[in-house]
C-alpha positions in Angstrom: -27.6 62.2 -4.4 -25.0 64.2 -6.5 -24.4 64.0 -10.5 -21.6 63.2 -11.5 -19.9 62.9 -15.4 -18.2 59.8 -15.7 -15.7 59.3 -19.0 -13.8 56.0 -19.2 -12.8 54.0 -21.6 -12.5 50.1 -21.8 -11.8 47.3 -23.9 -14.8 46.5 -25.1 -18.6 47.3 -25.2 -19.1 43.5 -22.9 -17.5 45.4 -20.3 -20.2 48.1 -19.6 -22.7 45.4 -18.1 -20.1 44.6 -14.8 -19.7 48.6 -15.0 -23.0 48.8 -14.5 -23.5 46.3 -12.0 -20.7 47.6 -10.0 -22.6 51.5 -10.3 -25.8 49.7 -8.9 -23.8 48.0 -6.2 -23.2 51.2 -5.0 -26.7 52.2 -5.5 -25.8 54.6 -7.9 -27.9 55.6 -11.2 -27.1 55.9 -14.7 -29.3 58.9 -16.1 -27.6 59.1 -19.8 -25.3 57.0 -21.7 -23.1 58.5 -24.6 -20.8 56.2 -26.4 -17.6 58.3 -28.4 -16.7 54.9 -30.3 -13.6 52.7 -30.7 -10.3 55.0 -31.0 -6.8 54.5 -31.8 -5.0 55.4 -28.1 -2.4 57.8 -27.7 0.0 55.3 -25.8 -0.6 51.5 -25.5 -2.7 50.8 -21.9 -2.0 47.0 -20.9 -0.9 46.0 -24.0 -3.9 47.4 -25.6 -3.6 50.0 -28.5 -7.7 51.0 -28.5 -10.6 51.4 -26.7 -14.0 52.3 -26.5 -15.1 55.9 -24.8 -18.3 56.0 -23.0 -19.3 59.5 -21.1 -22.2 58.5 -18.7 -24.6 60.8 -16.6 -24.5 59.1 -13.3 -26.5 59.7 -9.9 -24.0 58.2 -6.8 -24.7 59.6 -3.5 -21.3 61.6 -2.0 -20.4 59.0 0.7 -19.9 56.2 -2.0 -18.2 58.2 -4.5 -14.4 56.9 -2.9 -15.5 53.4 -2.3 -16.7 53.4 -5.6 -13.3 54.9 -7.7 -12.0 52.4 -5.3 -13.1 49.2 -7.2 -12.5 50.7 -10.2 -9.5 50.9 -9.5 -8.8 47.4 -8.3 -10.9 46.0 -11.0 -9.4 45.4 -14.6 -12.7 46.4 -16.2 -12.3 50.1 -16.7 -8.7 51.0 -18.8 -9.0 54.7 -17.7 -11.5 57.2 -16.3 -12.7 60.8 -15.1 -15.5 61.4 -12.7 -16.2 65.0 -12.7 -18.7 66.9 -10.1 -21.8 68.6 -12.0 -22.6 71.8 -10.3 -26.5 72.3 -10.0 -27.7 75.6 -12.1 -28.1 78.3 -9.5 -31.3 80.0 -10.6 -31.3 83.8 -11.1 -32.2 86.3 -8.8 -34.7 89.0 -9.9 -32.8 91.9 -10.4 -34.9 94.9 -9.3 
């Protein structure tokens, strides 16, 4: 399983729990959860002039990562989004 940071932003706060469904469908994990609040949007998206911004921790195993932005993007729930790789800390060598 690989980490990933996931940003969106969607209508509403009632949308996270089909987000979240959809992430388990995938048998994906949701480690943290960090809501940004309702903003003002830059350009209207749908008609829609603000959203809420959530940046989650998630745990989604490589293979399912395409299927996955796949029904996002089919699926009106999420407005927008950015799922970023997280590189594991390489530990240090002793330096001798």
């Amino acid at each position: 399983m690989h980490t990933y940071e996931f940003t969106f932003l969607v209508e509403d706060s009632k949308s996270i729990i089909k987000l979240e469904e959809t992430l388990q469908l995938y048998k994906g994990k949701k480690i943290k959860e960090e809501s940004l609040g309702k903003k003002l949007l830059a350009y209207p998206i749908h008609k829609k002039t603000a959203a809420e911004y959530y940046t989650w921790l998630i745990s989604l195993d490589k293979k399912m990562v395409k299927d996955f932005k796949q029904k996002l993007n089919f699926e009106n729930v999420v407005m927008r989004y950015l799922m970023l790789e997280r590189e594991e800390p390489r530990q240090k060598k002793d330096s001798k």
